[in-house]
C-alpha positions in Angstrom: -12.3 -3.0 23.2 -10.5 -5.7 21.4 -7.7 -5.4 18.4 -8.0 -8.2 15.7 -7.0 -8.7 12.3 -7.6 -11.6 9.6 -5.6 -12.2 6.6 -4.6 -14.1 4.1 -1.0 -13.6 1.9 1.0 -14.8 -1.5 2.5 -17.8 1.6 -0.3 -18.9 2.7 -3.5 -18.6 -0.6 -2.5 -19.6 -4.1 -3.6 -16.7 -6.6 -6.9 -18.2 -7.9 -8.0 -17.5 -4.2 -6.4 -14.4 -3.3 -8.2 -13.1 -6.3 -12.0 -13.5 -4.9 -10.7 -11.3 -1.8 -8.8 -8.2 -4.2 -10.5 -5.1 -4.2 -10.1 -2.1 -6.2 -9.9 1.3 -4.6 -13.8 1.5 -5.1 -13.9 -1.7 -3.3 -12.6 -0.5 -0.4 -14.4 2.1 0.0 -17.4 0.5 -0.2 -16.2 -3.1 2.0 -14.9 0.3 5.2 -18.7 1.6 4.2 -20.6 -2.0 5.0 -18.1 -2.8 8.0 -19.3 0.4 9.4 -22.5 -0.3 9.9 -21.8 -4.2 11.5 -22.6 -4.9 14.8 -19.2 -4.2 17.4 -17.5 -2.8 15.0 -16.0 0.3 16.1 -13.2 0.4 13.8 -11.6 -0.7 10.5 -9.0 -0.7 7.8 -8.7 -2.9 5.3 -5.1 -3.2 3.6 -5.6 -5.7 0.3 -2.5 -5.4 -2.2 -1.8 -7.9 -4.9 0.0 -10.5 -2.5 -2.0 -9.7 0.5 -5.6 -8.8 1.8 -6.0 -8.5 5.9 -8.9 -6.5 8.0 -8.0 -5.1 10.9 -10.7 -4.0 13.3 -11.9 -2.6 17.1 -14.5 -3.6 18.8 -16.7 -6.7 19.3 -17.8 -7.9 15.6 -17.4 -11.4 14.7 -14.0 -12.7 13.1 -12.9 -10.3 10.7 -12.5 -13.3 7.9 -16.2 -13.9 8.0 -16.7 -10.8 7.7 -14.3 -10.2 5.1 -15.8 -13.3 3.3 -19.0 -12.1 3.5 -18.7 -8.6 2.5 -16.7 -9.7 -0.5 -19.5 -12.0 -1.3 -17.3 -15.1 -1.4 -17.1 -18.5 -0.4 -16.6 -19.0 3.1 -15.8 -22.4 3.2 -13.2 -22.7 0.4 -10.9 -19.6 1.9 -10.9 -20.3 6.0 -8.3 -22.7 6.0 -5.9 -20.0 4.5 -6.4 -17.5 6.9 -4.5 -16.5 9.2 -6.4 -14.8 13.0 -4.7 -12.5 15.7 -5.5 -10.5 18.4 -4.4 -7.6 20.5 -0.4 -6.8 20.6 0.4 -10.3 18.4 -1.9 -8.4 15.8 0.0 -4.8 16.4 3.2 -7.0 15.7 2.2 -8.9 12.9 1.2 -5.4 10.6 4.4 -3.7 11.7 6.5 -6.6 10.0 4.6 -6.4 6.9 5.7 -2.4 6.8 8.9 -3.5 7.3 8.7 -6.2 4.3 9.4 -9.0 6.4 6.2 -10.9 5.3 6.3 -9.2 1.5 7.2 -12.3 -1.4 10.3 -9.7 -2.1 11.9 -9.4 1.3 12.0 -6.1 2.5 10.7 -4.4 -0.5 9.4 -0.7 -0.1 6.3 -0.3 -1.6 4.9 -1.9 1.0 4.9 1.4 3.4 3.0 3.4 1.2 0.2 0.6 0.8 0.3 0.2 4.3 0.0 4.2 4.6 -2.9 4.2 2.1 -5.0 1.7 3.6 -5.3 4.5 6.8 -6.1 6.9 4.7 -9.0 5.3 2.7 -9.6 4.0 6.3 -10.1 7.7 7.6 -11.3 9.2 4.6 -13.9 6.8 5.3 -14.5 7.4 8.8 -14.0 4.0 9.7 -10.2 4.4 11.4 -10.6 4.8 15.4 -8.0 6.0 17.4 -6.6 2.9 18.1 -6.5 1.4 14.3 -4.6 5.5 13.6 -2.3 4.8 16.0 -1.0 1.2 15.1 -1.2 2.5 11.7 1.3 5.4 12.0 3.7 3.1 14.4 3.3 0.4 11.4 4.8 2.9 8.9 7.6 4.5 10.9 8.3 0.9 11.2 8.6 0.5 7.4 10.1 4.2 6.9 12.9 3.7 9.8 13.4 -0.5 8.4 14.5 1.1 5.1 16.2 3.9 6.0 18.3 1.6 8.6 18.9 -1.3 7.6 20.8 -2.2 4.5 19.2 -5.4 3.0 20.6 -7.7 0.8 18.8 -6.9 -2.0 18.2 -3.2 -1.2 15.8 -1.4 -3.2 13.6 -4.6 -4.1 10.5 -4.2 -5.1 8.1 -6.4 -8.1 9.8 -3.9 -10.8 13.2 -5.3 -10.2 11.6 -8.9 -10.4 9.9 -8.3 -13.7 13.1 -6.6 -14.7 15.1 -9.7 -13.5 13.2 -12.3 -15.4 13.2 -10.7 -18.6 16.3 -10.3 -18.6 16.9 -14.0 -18.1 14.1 -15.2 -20.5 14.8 -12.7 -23.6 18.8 -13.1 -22.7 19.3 -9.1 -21.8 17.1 -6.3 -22.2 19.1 -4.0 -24.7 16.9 -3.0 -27.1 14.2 -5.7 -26.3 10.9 -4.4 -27.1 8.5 -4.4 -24.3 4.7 -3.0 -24.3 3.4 -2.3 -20.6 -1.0 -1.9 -20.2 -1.3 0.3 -17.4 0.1 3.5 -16.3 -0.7 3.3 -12.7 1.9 3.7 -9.8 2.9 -0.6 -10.4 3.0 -0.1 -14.6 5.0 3.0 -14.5 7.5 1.5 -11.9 7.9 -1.6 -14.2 8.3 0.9 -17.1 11.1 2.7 -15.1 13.0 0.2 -14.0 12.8 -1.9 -17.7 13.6 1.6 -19.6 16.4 1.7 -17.2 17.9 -1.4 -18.1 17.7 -0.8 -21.6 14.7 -1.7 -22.8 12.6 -0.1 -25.3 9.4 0.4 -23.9 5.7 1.4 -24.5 3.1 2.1 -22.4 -0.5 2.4 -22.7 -2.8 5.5 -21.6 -6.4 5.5 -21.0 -8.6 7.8 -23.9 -10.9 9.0 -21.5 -8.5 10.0 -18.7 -8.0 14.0 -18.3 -5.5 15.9 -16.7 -1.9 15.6 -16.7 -0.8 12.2 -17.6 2.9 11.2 -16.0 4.8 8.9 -18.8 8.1 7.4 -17.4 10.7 9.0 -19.5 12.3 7.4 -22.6 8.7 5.2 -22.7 6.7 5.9 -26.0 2.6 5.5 -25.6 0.1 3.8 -27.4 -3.8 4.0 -26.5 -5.1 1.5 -25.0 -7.6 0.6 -26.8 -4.7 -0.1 -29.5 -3.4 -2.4 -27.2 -4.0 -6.0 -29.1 -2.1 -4.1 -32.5 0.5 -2.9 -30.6 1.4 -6.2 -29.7 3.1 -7.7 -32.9 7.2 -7.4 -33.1 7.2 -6.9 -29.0 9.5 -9.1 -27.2 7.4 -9.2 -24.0 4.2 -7.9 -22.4 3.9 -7.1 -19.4 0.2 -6.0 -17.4 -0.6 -4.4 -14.1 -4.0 -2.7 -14.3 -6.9 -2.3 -12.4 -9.3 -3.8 -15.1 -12.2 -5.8 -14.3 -11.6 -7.7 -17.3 -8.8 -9.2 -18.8 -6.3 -7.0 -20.8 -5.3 -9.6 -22.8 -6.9 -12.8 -24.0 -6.0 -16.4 -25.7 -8.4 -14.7 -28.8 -6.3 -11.8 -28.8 -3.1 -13.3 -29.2 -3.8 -15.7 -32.0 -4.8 -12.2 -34.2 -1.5 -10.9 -33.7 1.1 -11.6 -36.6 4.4 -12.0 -34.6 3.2 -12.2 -30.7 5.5 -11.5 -27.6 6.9 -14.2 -26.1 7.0 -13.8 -22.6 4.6 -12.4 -21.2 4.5 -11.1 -16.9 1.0 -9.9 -15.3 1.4 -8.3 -12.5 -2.1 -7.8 -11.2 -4.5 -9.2 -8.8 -7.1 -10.3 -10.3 -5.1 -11.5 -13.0 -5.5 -9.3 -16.1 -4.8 -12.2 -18.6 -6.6 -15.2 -19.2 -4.8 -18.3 -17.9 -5.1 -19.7 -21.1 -2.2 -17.6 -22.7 0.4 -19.0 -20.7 -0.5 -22.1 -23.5 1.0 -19.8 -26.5 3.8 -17.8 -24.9 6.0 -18.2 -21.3 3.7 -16.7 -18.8 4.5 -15.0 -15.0 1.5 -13.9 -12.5 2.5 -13.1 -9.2 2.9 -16.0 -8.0 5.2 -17.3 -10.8 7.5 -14.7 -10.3 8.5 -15.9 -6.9 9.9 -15.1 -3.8 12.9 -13.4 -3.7 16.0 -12.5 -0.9 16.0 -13.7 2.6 18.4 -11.5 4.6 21.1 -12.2 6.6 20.4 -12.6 10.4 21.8 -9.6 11.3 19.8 -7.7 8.9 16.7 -9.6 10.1 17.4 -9.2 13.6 18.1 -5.2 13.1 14.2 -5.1 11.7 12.4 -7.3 13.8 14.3 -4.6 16.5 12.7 -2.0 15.5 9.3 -3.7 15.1 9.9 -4.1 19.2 10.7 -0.6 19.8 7.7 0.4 17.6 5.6 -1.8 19.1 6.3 -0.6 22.7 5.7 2.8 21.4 2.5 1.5 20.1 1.8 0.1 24.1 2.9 3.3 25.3 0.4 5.1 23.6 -2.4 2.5 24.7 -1.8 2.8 28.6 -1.7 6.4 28.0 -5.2 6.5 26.4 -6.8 4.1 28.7 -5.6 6.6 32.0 -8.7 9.0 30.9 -11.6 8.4 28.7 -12.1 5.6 26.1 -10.7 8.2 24.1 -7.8 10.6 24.6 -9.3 14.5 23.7 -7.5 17.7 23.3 -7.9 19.5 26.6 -10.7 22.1 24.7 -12.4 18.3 24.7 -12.4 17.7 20.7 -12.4 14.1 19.7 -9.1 15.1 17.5 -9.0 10.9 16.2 -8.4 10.9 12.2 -9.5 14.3 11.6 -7.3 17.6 10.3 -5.3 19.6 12.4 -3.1 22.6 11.0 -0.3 23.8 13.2 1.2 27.4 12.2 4.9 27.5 13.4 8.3 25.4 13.1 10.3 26.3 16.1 10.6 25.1 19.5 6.6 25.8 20.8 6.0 23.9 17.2 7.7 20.7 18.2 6.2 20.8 21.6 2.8 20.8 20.4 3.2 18.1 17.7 4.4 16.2 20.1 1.3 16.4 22.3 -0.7 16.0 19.3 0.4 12.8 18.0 -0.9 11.3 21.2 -4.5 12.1 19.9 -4.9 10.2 16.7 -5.1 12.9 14.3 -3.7 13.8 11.2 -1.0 17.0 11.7 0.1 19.5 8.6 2.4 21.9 9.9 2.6 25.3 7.8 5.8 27.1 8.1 9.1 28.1 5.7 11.3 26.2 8.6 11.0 22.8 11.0 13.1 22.6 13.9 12.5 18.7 13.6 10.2 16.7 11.4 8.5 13.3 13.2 7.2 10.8 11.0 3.6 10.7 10.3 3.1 14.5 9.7 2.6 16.9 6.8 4.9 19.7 6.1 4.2 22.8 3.9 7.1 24.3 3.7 5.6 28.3 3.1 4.0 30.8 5.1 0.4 30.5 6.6 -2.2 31.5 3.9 -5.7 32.2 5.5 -7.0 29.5 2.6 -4.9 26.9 4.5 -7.6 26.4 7.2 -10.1 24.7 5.0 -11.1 21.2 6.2 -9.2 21.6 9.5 -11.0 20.6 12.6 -8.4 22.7 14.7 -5.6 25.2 13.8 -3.1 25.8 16.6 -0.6 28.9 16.5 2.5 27.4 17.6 5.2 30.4 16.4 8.2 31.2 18.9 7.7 35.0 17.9 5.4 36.2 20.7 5.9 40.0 20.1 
């Protein structure tokens, strides 16, 4: 069974062609759901962030870029020359830099590991991760995790926030008091809220009418519904846009009804959530325009691309390992354990010992307990005492408690 991956990135596809291959969360779903059912594919996840979209997959399917084109319903033909193919260990490689940052248009920025983290778990949610694609995934993001915790880059703590922070700054000379309006309030809106409220700014955010539950509001950021949006415009020194939207946030119309407009203006989405047509009436960023940022001194490169090899021979390990036996490895009660739910009850010695077995079996680990002896990456730890309730969705439970009386 074969590893490959296609992909395209912000280096290799200009922005009006990355867009026809960005997918919402919905969209994943639904691309994992269709790629199931292709012929020789035996496993996928899809990772698609605002500078990137790549497919991995197992199996014996056709290139993953024609599938990718096709499942995305766009042009082959205009998008093959931008991507990028590889196979087997140079595809293992290849995802482990990107966890590290090493391929991200901010080097070694960190939000990289958690997209890289959430594509396996849309992936398994799904029931489209194998073994194999759970495995490469987890090595990818202690990759990432140990890159950032290791290795002191440059420009530490990078990330598109600082870079929309950094630009304003430069355009509106200083952010003191500037008055900035952000639409969105997802995980990229509320980080570019943060970090602008941070650095002085005065700054609103928009929130969704229809959205229930508790809403998280940076702190020191007032709000404005976003339906309000266009109004809330006039007297703002900048706007700034990262939404999920399937339809612009902010059009050419909309600015010429607002009495004194923004002048600078960033959007941080993929698609773009403005119309390309305001960048005519104020200074306009997209993604692309924000531009790349820090390259790392060669020590610091050569200290990550280190850890991709030790990762990667970890990753190796784990493949000889499985091929000794069956096509797949199985718990010795003879559970196909790969990308399902097992809850482990202990924290001591006989606790470490059996995560350790576990995390040869492709499966997702929560350990239960008020203590951990040691805490591997890749695992969840609920730091209580077992509850019965704790057992719901779990294909296994194991006791693993050093009190045997």
């Amino acid at each position: 069974m074969s590893l490959v991956m296609s992909g395209l990135d912000c280096h290799r596809a200009p922005l009006a062609l990355r867009e026809q291959l960005a997918f919402s969360r919905e969209g994943v779903h639904t691309m994992l759901e269709w790629l199931k059912k292709q012929p020789g594919v035996e496993g996928a996840v899809l990772l698609s962030t605002c500078n990137r979209t790549e497919l991995y997959l197992t199996g014996e399917a056709e290139t993953p870029w024609r599938l990718l084109c096709r499942g995305a319903q766009a042009g082959e033909g205009a998008l093959q020359p931008y991507f990028e193919t590889r196979t087997g260990l140079d595809a293992a490689r290849h995802l482990m830099e990107v966890a590290c940052g090493l391929h991200s248009q901010i080097l070694g920025e960190d939000q990289i590991i958690t997209q890289v983290r959430t594509a396996l778990d849309e992936a398994q949610e799904a029931k489209a991760a194998d073994g194999v694609l759970s495995a490469l995934f987890r090595h990818a993001v202690t990759a990432g995790k140990r890159a950032k915790t290791q290795v002191t880059l440059t420009r530490d703590g990078a990330n598109l926030g600082t870079q929309c922070r950094d630009v304003l700054a430069r355009e509106l000379n200083g952010l003191a008091g500037r008055r900035i309006l952000v639409i969105g309030n997802g995980q990229m809106g509320r980080l570019a809220a943060e970090t602008l409220r941070a650095a002085g700014a005065q700054v609103t955010v928009t929130l969704r009418s229809y959205h229930h539950g508790q809403t998280i509001v940076p702190a020191g950021c007032a709000t404005v519904p976003y339906e309000s949006r266009i109004a809330a415009l006039s007297g703002m020194d900048a706007v700034l846009s990262a939404t999920t939207s399937p339809h612009y946030t902010l059009t050419a119309a909309d600015l010429h009804t607002v009495p004194d407009p923004p002048k600078v203006a960033v959007d941080l989405a993929v698609p773009r959530d403005m119309e390309p047509a305001c960048g005519e009436l104020l200074t306009y960023y997209d993604t692309d325009a924000l531009g790349a940022a820090g390259v790392g001194s060669e020590e610091e490169l050569s200290e990550i691309h280190a850890i991709v090899d030790e990762e990667l021979a970890r990753f190796e390990q784990w493949q000889r390992r499985s091929r000794m036996g069956e096509s797949r490895l199985r718990f010795p009660i003879f559970l196909d354990l790969s990308g399902r739910n097992v809850v482990l009850v202990g924290g001591g010695q006989i606790a470490a010992r059996r995560i350790g077995v576990l995390r040869q079996f492709g499966c997702r680990i929560t350990v239960i307990s008020p203590t951990l002896s040691c805490r591997p990456d890749g695992l969840t730890w609920i730091e209580r005492p077992y509850t019965p309730g704790d057992l719901a969705g779990a294909a296994l439970a194991i006791a693993a408690t050093d009190d045997r009386s």
